[in-house]
C-alpha positions as CSV (number, residue, x, y, z in Angstrom):
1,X,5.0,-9.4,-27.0
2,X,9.0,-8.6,-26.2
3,X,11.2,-9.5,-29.5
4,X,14.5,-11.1,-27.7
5,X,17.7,-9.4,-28.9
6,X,21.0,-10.4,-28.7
7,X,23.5,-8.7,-26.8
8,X,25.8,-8.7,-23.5
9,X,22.9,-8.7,-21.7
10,X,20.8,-10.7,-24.0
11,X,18.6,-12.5,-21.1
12,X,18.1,-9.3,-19.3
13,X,17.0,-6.9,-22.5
14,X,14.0,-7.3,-24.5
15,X,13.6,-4.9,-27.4
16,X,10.0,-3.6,-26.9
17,X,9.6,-4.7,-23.6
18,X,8.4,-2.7,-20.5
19,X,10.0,-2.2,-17.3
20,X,9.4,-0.6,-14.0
21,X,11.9,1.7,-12.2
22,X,12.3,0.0,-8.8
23,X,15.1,1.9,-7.1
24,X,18.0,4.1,-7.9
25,X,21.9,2.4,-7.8
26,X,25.2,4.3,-7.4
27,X,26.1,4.1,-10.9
28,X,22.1,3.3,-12.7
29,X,18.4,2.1,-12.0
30,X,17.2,-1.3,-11.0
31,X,14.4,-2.3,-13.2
32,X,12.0,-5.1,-13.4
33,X,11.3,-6.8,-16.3
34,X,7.3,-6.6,-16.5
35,X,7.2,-9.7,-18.7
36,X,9.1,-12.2,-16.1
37,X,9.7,-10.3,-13.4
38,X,13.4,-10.8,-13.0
39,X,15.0,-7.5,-11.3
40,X,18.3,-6.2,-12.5
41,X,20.6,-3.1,-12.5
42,X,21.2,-1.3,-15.5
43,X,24.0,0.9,-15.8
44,X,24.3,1.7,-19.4
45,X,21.5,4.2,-19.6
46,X,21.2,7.7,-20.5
47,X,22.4,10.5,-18.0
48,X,19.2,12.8,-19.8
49,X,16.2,9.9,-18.8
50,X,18.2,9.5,-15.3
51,X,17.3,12.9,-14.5
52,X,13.8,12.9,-15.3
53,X,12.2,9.2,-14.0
54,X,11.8,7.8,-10.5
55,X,10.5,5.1,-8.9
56,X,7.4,3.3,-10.0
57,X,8.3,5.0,-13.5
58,X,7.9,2.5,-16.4
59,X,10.3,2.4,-19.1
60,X,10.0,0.7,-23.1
61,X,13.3,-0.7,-24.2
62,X,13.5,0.5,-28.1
63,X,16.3,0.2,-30.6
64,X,18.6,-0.4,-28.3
65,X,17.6,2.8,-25.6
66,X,15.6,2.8,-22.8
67,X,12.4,5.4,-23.5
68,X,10.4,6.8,-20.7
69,X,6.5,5.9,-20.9
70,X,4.5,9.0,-19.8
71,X,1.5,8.2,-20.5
72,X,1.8,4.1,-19.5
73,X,3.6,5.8,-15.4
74,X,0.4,7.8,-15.3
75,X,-2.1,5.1,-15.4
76,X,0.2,2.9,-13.1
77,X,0.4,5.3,-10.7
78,X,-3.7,6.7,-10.7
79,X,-4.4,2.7,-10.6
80,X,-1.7,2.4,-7.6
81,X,-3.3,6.0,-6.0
82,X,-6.9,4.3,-5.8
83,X,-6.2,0.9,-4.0
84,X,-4.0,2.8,-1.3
């Protein structure tokens, strides 16, 4: 369950949610919300976690950062690897 937080983009952020990299932007990531679906860019993330995640990559949102879920991307992508 996602704890709603309030902020500038309080209907787009969940604390403790997960979200799935869907393609780069000029300036960020657009991520899906894996709760509702709802797409969005996000711009205010880390230049260190933009480096290191790609497509298909899933994130957690937590205290207020975005945290990159190793071990959660693996099992998405051997899942998305078998029913290819």
């Amino acid at each position: 369950m996602c704890i709603h937080k309030s902020n500038v983009n309080d209907d787009l952020k969940e604390e403790e949610c997960l979200y799935q990299v869907v393609d780069r932007s000029l300036e960020g990531v657009y991520l899906q919300n894996l709760n509702n679906n709802k797409i969005f860019e996000e711009r205010d993330i880390s230049p260190d976690l933009l480096d290191k995640i790609g497509n298909d990559y899933i994130l957690r949102y937590k205290d207020g950062n975005y945290v990159f879920e190793e071990e959660l991307t693996d099992k998405f992508m051997e899942r998305f690897n078998r029913h290819k």
